[in-house]
N, C-alpha and C positions, 0 to 999 in steps of 0.2 A: 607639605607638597612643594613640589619644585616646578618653576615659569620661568619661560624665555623673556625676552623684552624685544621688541620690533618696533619698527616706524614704518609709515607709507611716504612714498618721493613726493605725493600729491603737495607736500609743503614747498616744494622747492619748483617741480614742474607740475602744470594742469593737464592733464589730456583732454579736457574737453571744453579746456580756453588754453590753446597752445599760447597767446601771447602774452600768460602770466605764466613768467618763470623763461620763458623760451631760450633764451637766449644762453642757459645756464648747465655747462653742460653734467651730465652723467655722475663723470670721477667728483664733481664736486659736491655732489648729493650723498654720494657713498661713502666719500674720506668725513663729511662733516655728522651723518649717522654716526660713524665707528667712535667721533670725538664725541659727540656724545654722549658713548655708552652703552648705546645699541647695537644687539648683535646680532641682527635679523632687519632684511626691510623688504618686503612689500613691491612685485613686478610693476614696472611701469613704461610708459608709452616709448621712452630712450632708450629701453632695456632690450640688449640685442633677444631674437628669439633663437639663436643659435646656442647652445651650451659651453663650444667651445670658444666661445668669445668673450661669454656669460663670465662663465665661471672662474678667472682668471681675476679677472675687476672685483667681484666679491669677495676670493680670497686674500688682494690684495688689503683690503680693509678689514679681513677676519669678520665677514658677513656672512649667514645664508640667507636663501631663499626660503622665507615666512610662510608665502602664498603671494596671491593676486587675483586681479577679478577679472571674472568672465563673463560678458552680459548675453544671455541666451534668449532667445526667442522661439519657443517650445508652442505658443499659443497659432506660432503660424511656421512653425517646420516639426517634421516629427522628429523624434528623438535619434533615431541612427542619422539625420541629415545634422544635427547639430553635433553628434559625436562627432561626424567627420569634419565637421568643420575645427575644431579645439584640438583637433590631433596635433598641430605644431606646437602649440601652447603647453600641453599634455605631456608632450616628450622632453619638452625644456624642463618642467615641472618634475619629471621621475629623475632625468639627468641631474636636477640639481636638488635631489632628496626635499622637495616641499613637502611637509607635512600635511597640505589638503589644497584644494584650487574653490577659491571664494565663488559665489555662483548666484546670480539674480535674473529671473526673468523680467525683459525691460522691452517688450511689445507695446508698443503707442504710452512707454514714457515721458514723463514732463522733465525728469531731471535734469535734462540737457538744454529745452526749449530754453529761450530768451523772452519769451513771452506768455505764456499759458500758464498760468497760476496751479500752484499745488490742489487746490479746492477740485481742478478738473482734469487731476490724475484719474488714470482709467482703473476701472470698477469690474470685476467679475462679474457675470451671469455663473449660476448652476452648473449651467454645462461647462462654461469654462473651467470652471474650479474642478471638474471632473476629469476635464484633457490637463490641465494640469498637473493635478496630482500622478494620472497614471505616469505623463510623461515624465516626470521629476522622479516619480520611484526607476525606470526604465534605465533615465539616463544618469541615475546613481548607480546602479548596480553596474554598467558599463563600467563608470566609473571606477569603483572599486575594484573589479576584478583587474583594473590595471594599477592596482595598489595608491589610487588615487582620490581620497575620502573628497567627495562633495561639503561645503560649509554653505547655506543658504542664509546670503544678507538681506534681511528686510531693508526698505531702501526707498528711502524718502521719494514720492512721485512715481512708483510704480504700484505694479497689481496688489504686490504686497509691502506694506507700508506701514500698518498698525499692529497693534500688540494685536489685538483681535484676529487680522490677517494673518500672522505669525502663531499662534496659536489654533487658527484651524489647519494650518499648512501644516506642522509639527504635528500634531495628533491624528491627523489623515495620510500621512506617506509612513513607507518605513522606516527602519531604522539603518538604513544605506544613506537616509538623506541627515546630512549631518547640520547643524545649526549655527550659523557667527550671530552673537548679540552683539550689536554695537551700542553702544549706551546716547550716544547724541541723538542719533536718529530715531531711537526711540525715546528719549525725551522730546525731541521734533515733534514726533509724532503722538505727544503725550499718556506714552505709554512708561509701562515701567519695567525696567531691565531687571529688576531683585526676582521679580516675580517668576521673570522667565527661566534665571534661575533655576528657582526653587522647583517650576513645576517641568524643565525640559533639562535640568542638568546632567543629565545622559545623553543626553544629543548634541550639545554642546563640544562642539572642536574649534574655535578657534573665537577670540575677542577683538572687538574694535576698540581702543576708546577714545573717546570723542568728547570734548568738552562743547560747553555752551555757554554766552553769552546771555543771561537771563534779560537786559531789558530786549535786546535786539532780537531775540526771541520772540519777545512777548508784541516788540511791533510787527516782526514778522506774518504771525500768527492773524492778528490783529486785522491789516494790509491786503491781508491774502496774497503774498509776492509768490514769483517765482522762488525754483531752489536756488537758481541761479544768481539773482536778489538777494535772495538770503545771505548766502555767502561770502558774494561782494561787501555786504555791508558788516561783515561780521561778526556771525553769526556762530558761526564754528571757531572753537581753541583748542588748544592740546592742555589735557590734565592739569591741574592745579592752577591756569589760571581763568576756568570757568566756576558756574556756581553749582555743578555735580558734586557732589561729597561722594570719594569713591567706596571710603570705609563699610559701607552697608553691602556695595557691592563683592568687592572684592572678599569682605569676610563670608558672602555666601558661597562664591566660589571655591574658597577655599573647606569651607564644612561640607561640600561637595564634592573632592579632591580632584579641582582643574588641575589639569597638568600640561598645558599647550603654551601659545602666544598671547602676551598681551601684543598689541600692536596701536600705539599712537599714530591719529587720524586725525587730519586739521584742515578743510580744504580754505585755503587763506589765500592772500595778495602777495606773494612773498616780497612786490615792493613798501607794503607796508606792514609784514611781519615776517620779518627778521628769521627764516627759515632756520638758521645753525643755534639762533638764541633761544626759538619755541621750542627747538627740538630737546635742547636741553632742561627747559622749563618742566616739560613733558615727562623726561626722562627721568629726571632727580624727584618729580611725585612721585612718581609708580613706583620707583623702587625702596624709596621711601617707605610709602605707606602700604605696598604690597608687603615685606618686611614687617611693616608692625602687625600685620592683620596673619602673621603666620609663615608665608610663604618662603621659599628659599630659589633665589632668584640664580638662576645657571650663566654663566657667562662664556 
């Protein structure tokens, strides 16, 4: 089976701490991807929403467009009010052939807060899980019929956050709603990404991966910190230099026949990790050890 390799900008610029990274513009996140390796990355906050501005900058570097994420709030708008909102995003996304738009509901998330601890990330009632799911099948099929596959990231501090969360979302919507395992955040979330695998590998369109830091983990954990915490202190790496063994994973996907993105994920300090050198850390695993577990890696 044949995989892309991608990266997300999040190493270089934060959207949701502009003043890590800030100051760093665009062309030097895309030329230091390409050296990398990577020949895909991941929309982000500098990234014009225009195509025709877009697309110039990526070709220059011999990059496409991955995907990226779009944080929905489905639990307090319906689904054609959120369609119309993504429309601009939507059209960037067709203009620049992404192969699917990342997608998490993030109604009264913690991820962002600077204060509110993961422990009091928000929780589903019944009924919630019911306006959920219809709205999540609704505004996939939207979706798709504009040739635009849905990937839904479980996502540290929101509604869905656990393997368990992720496992009733996937077995209750259809098959419009398509699935991103990200391997950090559900080690974060001490779940297991093999699993998910093995039991949703038809749903699956598109991968995070996301190292981890096991002691800062485990004071994380521990602490009860924010995500926000978390990450400052360094919690998050790119591939090969956390303590994920990806071999278990990756050979599942592959007896599965993934045939999408991988995409390295790191949300870091980039003053103290080295964006252009993680990326490359990052890159030279995956392809690495995607390669021995089978894979043929497309460039």
């Amino acid at each position: 089976m044949s995989i892309r390799l991608g990266i997300a900008p999040i190493a270089w610029s934060n959207d949701d701490m502009p003043e890590l990274g800030g100051k760093t513009p665009l062309e030097q996140c895309l030329k230091e991807a390409s050296l990398a390796g990577f020949t895909g990355v991941e929309y982000g906050g500098k990234f014009a929403m225009d195509s025709k501005k877009l697309i110039p900058k990526l070709n220059k570097e011999n990059l496409k467009l991955c995907s990226g994420w779009y944080g929905a709030q489905l639990l307090k708008r319906s689904p054609k009010e959120e369609f119309k909102l993504m429309q601009k995003q939507l059209k960037l996304f067709k203009d620049c052939n992404s192969p699917c738009m990342v997608f998490a509901e993030i109604t009264d998330s913690v991820q962002g807060d600077p204060i509110t601890p993961l422990s009091k990330r928000p929780k589903l009632s019944n009924d919630d899980w019911k306006k959920l799911i219809n709205s999540i099948n609704e505004i996939s099929k939207m979706m798709m019929d504009e040739n635009m596959p849905l990937a839904y990231h479980h996502h540290m501090g929101t509604v869905i956050e656990t393997e368990e969360d992720t496992r009733r979302l996937i077995e209750n919507t259809k098959d419009t709603v398509g699935l991103l395992v990200d391997t950090g955040h559900m080690l974060f979330a001490q779940g297991n990404s093999v699993k998910l695998v093995e039991s949703f590998y038809e749903r699956i369109i598109h991968v995070h991966c996301k190292d981890i830091r096991k002691d800062i983990l485990e004071k994380s954990l521990k602490n009860d910190v924010t995500f926000r915490r978390a990450f400052l202190d360094g919690a998050f790496t790119v591939p090969g230099d956390g303590c994920i063994d990806y071999v278990p994973f990756l050979n599942s996907l592959r007896k599965k026949n993934y045939s999408g993105w991988l995409v390295v994920e790191a949300e870091q300090d980039p003053a103290k990790a080295n964006p252009f050198e993680y990326a490359k850390i990052g890159f030279n695993y995956l392809n690495k050890t995607a390669k021995e577990c089978g894979f043929e890696i497309i460039n």
